[in-house]
KEVEXPA-482096 format. One line per field, with one value per residue (C-alpha): residue number from 1; residue in one letter; chain; x, y, z. Coordinates in steps of 0.001 Angstrom, whole numbers, plus 524288, in hexadecimal, padded with zeros to 5 digits. Example, Ala and Ser with C-alpha at 12.3 -4.5 7.8 and 13.67 -1.06 7.14 Angstrom:
# residues 2
resi = c(1 2)
resn = c(A S)
chain = c(A A)
c1 = c(8300C 83566)
c2 = c(7EE6C 7FBDC)
c3 = c(81E78 81BE4)
***
This chain:
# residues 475
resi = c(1 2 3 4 5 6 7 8 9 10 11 12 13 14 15 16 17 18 19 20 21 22 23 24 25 26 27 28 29 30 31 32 33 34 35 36 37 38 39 40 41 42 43 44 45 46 47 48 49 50 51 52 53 54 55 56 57 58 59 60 61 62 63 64 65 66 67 68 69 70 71 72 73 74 75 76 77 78 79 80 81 82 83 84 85 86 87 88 89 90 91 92 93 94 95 96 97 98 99 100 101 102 103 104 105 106 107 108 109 110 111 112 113 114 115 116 117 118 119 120 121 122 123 124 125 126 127 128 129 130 131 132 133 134 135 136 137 138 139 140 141 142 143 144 145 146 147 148 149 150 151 152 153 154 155 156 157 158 159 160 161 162 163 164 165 166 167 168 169 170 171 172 173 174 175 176 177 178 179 180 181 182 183 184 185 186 187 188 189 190 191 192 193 194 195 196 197 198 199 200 201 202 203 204 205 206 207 208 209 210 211 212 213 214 215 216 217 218 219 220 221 222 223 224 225 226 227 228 229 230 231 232 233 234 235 236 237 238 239 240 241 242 243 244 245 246 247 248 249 250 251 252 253 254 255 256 257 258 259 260 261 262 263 264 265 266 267 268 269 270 271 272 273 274 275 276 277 278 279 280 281 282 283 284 285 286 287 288 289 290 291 292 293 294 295 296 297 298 299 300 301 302 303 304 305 306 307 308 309 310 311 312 313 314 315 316 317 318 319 320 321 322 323 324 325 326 327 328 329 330 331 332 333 334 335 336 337 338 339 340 341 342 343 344 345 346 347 348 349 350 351 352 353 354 355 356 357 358 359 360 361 362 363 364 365 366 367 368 369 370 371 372 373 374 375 376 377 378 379 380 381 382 383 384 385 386 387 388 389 390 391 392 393 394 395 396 397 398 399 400 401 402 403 404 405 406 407 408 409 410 411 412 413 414 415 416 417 418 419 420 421 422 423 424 425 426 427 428 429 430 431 432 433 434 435 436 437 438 439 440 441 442 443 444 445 446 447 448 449 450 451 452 453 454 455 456 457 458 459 460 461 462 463 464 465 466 467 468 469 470 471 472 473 474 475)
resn = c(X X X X X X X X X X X X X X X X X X X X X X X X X X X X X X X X X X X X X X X X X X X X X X X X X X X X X X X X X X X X X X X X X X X X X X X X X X X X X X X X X X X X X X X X X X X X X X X X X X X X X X X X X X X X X X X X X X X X X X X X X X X X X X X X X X X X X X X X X X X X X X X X X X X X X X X X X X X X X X X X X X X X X X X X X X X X X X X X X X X X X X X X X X X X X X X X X X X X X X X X X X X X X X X X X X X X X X X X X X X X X X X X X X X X X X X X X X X X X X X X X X X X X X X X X X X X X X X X X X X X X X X X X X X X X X X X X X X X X X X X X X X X X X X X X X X X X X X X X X X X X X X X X X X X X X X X X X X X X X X X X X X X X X X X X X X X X X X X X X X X X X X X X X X X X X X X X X X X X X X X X X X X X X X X X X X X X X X X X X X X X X X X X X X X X X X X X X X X X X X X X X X X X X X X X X X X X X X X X X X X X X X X X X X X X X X X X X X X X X X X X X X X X X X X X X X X X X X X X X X X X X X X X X X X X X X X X X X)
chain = c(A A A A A A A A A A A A A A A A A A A A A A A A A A A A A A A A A A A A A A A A A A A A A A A A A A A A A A A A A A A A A A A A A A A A A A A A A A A A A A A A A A A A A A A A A A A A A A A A A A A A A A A A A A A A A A A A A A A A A A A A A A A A A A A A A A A A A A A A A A A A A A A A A A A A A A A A A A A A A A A A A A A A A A A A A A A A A A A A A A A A A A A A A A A A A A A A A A A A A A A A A A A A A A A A A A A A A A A A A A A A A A A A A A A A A A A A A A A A A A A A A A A A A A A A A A A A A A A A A A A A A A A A A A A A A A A A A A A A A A A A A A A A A A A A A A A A A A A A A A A A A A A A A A A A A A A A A A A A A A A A A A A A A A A A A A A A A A A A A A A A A A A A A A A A A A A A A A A A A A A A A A A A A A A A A A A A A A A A A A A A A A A A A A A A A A A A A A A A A A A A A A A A A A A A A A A A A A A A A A A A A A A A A A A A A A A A A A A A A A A A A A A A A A A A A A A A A A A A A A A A A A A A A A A A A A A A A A A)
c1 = c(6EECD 6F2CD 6FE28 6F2D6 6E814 6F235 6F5F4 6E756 6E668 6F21A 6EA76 6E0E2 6E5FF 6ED80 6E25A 6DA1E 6E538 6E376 6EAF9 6F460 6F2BE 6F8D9 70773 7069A 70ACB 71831 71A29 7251C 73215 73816 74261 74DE7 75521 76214 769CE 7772F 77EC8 78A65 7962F 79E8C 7AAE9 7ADAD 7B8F1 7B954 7C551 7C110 7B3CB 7B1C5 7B318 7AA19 79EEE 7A207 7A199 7933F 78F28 79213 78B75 78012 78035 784B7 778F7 76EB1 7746A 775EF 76A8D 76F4D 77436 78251 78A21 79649 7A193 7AE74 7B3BF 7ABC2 7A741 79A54 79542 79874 791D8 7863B 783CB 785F1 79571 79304 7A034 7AD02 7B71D 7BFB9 7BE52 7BD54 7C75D 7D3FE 7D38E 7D2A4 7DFA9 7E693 7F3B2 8001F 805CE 7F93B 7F6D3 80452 8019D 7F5BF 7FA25 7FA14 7EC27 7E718 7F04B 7E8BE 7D982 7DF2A 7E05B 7D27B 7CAF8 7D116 7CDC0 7BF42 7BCEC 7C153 7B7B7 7AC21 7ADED 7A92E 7A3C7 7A8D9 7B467 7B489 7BE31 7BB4B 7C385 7D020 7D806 7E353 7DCAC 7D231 7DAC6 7E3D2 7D8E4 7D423 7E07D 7E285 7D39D 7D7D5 7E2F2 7DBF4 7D13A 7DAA9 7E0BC 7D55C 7D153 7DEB3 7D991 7CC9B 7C481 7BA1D 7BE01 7B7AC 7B680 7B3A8 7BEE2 7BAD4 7BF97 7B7B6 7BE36 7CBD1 7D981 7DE90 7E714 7E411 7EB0D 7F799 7FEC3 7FEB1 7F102 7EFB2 7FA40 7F45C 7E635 7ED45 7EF8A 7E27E 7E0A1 7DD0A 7DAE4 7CD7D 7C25A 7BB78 7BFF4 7B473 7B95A 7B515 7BBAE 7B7B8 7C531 7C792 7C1B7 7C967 7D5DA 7D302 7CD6F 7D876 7E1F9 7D846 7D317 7C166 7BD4D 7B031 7AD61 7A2BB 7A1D1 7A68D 7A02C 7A0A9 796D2 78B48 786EB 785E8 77A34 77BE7 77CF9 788A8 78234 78315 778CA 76B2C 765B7 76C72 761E1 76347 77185 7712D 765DE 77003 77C56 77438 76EF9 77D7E 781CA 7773D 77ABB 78909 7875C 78DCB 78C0C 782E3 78AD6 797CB 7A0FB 7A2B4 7AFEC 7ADEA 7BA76 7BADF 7CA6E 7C79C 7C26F 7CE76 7D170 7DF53 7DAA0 7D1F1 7DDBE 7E785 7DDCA 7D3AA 7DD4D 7E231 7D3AF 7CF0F 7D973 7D8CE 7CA71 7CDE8 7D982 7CCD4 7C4AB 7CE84 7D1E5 7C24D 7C2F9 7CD12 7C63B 7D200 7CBFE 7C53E 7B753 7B82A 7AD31 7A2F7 79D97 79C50 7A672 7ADB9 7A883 7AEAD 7A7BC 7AF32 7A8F0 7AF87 7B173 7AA37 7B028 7B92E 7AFF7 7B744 7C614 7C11F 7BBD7 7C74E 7D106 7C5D3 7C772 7D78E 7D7D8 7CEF0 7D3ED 7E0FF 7DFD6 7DB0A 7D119 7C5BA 7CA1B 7CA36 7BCB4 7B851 7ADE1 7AF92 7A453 7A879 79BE3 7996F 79BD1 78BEE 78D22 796DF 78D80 78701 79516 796F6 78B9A 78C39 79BA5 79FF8 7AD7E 7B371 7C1FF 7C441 7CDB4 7CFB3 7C787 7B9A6 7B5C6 7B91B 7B0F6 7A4F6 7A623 7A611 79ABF 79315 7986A 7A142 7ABE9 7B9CF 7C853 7CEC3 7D934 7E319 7EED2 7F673 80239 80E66 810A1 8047C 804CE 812BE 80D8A 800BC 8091B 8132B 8089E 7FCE5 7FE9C 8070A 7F9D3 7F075 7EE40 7E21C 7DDDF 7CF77 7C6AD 7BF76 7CBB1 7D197 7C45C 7C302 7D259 7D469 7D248 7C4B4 7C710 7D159 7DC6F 7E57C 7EDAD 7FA21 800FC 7F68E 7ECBF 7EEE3 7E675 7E95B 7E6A7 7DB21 7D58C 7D888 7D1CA 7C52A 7C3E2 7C53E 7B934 7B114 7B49A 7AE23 7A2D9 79AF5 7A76D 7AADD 79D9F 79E28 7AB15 7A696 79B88 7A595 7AB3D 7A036 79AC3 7A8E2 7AD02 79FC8 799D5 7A65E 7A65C 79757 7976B 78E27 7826B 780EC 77638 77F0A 77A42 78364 781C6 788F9 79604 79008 78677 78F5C 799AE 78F45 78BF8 799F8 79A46 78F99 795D4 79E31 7930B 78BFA 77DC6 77458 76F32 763AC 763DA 757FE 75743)
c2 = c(BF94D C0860 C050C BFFBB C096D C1660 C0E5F C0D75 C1B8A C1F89 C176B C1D33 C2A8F C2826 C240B C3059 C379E C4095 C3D3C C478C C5286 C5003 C569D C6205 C6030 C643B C6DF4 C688A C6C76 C7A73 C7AEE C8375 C89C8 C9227 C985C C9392 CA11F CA3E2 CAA3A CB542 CBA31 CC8D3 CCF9B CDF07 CE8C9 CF52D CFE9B CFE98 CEEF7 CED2F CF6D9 CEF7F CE306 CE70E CE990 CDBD4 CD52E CDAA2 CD773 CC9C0 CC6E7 CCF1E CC5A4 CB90F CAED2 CA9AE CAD13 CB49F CB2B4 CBF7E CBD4C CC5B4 CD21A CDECA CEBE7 CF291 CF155 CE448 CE229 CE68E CDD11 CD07E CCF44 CC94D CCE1D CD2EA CCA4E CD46C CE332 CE628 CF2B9 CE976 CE839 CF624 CF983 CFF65 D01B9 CFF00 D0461 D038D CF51A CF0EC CF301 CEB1D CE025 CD6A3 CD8DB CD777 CCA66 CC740 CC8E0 CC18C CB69B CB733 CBA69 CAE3E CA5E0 CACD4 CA8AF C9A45 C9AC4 CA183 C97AD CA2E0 CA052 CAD68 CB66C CC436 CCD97 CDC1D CE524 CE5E6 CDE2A CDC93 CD476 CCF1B CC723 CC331 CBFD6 CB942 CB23A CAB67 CA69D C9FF8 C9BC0 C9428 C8FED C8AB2 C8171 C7CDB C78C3 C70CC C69F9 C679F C7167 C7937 C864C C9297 C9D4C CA421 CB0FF CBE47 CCBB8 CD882 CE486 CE0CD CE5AF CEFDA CE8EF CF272 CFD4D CF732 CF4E6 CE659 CE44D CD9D1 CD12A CD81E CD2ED CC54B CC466 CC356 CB65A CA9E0 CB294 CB669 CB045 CBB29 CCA48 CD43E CDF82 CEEAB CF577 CF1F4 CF0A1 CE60B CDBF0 CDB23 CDB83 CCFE2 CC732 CC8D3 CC4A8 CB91D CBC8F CBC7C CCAEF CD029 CDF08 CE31E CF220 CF9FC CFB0E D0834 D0B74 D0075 D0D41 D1369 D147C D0943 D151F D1ADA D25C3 D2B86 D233F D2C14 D353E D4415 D4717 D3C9C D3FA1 D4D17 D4978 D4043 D493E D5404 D4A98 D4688 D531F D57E9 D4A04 D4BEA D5BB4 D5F8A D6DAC D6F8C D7B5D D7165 D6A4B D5C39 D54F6 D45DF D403D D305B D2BFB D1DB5 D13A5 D0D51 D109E D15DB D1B60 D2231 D2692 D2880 D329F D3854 D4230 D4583 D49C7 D4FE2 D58B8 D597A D5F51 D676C D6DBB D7140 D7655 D7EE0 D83CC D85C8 D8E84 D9720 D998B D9113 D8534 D862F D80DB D8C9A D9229 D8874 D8E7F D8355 D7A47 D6ED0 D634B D54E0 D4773 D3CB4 D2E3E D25F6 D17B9 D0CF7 D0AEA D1900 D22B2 D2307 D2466 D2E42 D3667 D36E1 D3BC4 D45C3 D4A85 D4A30 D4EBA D5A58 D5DFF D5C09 D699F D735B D79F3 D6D55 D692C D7637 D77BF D6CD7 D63A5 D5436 D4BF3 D3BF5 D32BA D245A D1D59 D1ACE D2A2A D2852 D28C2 D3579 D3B1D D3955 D3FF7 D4BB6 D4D92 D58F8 D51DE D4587 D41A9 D34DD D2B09 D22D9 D1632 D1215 D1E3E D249A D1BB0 D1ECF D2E11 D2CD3 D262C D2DEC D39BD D4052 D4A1C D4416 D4372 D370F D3568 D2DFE D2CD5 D2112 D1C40 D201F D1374 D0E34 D1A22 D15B3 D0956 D0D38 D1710 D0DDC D029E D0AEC D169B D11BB D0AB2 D1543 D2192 D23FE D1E4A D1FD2 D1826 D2114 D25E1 D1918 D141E D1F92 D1FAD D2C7D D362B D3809 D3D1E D44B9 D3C73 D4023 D35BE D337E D3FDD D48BB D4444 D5079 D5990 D63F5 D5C0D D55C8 D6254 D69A6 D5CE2 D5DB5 D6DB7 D6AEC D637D D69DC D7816 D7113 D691D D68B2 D6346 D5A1E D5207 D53BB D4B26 D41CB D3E75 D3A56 D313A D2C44 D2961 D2629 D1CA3 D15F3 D0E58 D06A9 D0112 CFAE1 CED41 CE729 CDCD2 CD170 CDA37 CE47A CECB7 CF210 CEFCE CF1BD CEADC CE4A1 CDDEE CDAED CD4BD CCD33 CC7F1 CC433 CBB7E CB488 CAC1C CA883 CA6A1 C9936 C98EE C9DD2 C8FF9 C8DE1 C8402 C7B59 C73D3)
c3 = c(37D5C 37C86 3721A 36819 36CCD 3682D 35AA9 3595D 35B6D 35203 34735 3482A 34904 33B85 335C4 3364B 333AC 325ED 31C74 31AA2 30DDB 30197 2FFC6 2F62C 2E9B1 2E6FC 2DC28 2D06D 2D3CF 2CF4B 2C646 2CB36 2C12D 2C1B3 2B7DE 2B75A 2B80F 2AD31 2B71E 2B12F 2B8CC 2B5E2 2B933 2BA39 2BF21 2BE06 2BDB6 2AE7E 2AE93 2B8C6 2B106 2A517 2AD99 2B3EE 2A53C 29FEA 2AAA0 2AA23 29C8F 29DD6 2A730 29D4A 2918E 296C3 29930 2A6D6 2B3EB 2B2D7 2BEFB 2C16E 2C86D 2C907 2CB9A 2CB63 2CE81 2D1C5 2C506 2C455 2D13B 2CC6F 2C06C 2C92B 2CDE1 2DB69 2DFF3 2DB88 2DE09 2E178 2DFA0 2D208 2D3A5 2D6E9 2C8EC 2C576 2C1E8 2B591 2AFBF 2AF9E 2BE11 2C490 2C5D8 2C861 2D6BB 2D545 2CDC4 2DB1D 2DEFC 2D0CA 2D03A 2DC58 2D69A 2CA29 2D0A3 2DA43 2CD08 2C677 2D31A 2D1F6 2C2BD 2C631 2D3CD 2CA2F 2BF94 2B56F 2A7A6 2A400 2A89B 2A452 2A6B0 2A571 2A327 2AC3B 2A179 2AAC2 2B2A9 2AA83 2A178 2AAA7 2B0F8 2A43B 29F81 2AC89 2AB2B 29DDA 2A249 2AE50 2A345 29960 2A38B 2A778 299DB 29916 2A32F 29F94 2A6B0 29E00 29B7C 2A220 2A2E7 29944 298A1 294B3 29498 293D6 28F58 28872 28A4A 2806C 2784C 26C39 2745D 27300 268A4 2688F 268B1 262EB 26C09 276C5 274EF 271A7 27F04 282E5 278F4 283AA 28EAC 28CA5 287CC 28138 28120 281C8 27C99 27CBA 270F2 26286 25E6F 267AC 263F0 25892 25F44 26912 25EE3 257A5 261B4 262FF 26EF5 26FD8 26FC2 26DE4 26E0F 276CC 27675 281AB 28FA8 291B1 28725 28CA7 293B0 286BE 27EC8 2715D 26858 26E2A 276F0 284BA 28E4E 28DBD 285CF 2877A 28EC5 29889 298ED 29BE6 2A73C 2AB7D 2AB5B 2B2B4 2BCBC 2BE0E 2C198 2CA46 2D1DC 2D1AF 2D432 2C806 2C49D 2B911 2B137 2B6D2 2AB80 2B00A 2B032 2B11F 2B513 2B42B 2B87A 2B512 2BE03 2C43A 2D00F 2CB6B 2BF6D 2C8D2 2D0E3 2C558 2BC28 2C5F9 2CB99 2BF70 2B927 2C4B6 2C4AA 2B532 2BA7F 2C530 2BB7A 2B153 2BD62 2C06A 2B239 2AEE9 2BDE0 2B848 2A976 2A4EC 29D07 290A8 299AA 2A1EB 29AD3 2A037 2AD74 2B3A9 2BC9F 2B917 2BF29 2C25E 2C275 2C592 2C3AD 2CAA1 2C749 2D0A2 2DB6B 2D9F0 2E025 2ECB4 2E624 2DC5C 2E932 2EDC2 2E207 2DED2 2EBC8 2ECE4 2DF59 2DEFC 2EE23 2E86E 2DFC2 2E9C3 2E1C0 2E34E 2D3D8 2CFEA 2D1A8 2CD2E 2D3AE 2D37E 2D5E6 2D674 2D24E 2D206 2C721 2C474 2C255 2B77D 2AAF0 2B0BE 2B38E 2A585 2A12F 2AC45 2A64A 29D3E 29983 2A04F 2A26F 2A2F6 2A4C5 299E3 299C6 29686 29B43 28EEB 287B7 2929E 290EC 28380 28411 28C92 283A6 28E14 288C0 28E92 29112 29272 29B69 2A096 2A9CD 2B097 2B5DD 2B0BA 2AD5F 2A809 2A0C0 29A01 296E8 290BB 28705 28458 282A5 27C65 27934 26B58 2669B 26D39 26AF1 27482 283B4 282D1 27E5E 274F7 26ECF 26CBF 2660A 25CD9 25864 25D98 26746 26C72 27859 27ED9 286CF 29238 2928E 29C92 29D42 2973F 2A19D 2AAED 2B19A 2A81F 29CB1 2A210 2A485 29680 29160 29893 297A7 2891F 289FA 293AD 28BA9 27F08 2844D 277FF 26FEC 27A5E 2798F 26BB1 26C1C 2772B 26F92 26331 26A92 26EC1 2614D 25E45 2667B 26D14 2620B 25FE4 26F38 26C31 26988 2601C 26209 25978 25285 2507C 25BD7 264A8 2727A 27F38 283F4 28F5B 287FA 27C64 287D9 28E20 28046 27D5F 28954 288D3 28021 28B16 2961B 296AC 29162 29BAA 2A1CC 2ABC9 2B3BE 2BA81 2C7A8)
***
């Protein structure tokens, strides 16, 4: 019937049918392998924290063997080496003094407590604190606090707590109680000043001496970046970009990179300026006999460039006469090595800075002015144990470098200081290059060989020994 005649048909179909190809052979399977990343938690307040910040992890990920995951708070330069995202901005931090952060003291309360929830979230191997030492090891002492309960209760400890760039105990005259205080709240203290090291291990708390930041810009042996040649070329091109006069005496005024340092010492040196403008007009100060104008550069610190603007503006507006003549050009802070070069005599506010002209051989003043009340405090507290503010001064035992401190930090005195200078150009670099072969070779660490070698590297080296081993993993 039909039914069997179409199963005949189907039959026979399938059996002429080809049989189908062969399936391709499949190739062995692929190994996937992934590093397992070591995750550091860095905390910077304030510009020179987050350079020294951007330094050390770029070293960290050019000396370790694995994947480094950064988390934390940050700046640009930060940013740049692989910080994801500040957790908040880096310049609620950014506060000195005595008077100045008591109106602060709720909001910093506040990011005390959001970076202590971030660290436990982040489950770091590593916390490191930079700088900002009001924060950092209260910041730090709360994190061992948290870790030593949890070993009570059975829970393996981490992380591991560091802090870069100490406090000053050895400016107070109970040093040695004062770095005691620091004994179970950090892990390891990386410290900048040769004398330090001493100090903290004494008072039983881990310190190793790394050299200072400022000078990883600075040649090993101790000299400006460049050959002369190369500097000169670079100081010309500077002022040709900048439109500097080329017979013109440059002024390069750097008020500190806080926003109220910035606010606080600014005025006060541009009108230090303007005062010697208008002397030098009149045949008055001992540099009237260079033809040319005084000139100002400002750098201003990241972040600053709008602020600065502003008090150049009010400030020079302010005395009727354009600062006595004298023309103020603000740059970015990427301009600040050729500012340095381009500059006849800086005046600066006490800091790092001093350490940074000195190395770039810059004739300069250092300065500084405050609160009245931070400014009681920091007599009563340091001025009995020291004599000098600046770095270069304190490091050789006496005085360097001129200081206009407090009360002598006026216009008038700021610009007697700086004609001084600018009238003897010759001695001036004479003596700016003494410091420098003064004071830099002291602030070099040394390699296991003996060598000496820059503080980034010679921090990233200290905490490896706190980083797991670099592992790769396979799927």
């Amino acid at each position: 019937g039909p039914a069997e005649a179409l199963s005949a048909c189907l039959h026979a179909a399938l059996r002429c049918r080809q049989p189908p190809p062969p399936l391709p052979a499949m190739p062995p399977p692929q190994l996937a392998l992934f590093h397992v990343a070591a995750v550091v938690f860095l905390v910077a307040g304030e510009a020179s924290g987050d350079v020294i910040g951007g330094r050390l992890m770029r070293a960290l990920r050019n000396e370790y063997g694995g994947a480094i995951h950064f988390e934390g708070v940050g700046g640009d330069s930060m940013r740049a080496e692989g910080l994801a995202s500040s957790l908040f901005p880096m310049s609620e931090l950014s506060v000195a003094g005595f008077a100045e952060v008591l109106p602060s003291l709720p909001r910093i309360a506040a990011r005390l407590v959001q970076t202590q929830r971030a660290v436990r979230r982040a489950q770091p191997h590593v916390v490191v604190g930079i700088d900002s030492k009001g924060f950092n090891l209260r910041l730090l002492r709360s994190l061992a606090h948290r870790r030593a309960a949890a070993g009570r209760n059975g829970i393996p400890a981490a992380p591991v707590l560091v802090q870069y760039v100490g406090p000053s105990a050895w400016a107070f005259g109970d040093a040695d109680a004062r770095a005691a205080r620091l004994r179970g709240g950090v892990d390891e203290l990386l410290v900048l000043l040769p004398f330090e090291e001493a100090l903290f291990r004494r008072a039983g708390v881990p310190a190793t001496f790394v050299g200072h930041p400022a000078l990883d810009d600075v040649a090993i042996r101790g000299e400006p970046p460049g050959t002369a040649a190369e500097r000169a070329a670079e100081a010309a091109a500077f002022r040709r970009e900048v439109g500097l006069s080329p017979c013109a005496q440059v002024l390069c005024l750097l008020p500190g990179s806080r926003a109220q340092e910035v606010r606080a010492m600014l005025p006060l040196l541009l009108r230090g300026a303007a005062r010697l403008a208008e002397r030098r007009r009149r045949g008055e100060a001992l540099s009237s006999r260079w033809a040319g104008p005084i000139e100002l550069v400002v750098p201003a610190a990241p972040g600053m460039r709008g602020e600065v603007d502003r008090i150049v503006l009010e400030t020079l507006a302010a005395r009727g006469t354009a600062g006595g003549g004298a023309r103020c050009s603000v740059v970015g802070s990427g301009s600040r090595r050729a500012a340095f070069g381009a500059a006849d005599v800086a005046i600066a506010a006490c800091g790092t800075v001093n350490l940074e002209l000195a190395a770039a051989g810059v004739p300069q003043v250092a300065v500084y002015s405050t609160s009245w009340l931070t400014g009681f405090v920091i007599r009563r507290l340091l001025r009995p144990v020291l004599r000098h503010a600046s770095l270069p001064n304190i490091l050789a035992g006496r005085t360097l470098l001129t200081e206009l401190l407090f009360e002598d930090c006026t216009p008038c005195r700021i610009a007697e200081e700086a004609d001084f200078l600018l009238a003897r150009p010759s001695l001036a670099r004479a003596e700016a290059a003494q410091i420098r072969r003064l004071v830099l070779p002291s602030l070099r660490a040394v390699g296991d060989g003996g060598e000496p070698q820059l503080a980034s590297r010679a921090a990233a080296r200290a905490l490896l020994r706190h980083l797991p081993e670099a592992q790769t993993c396979t799927l």
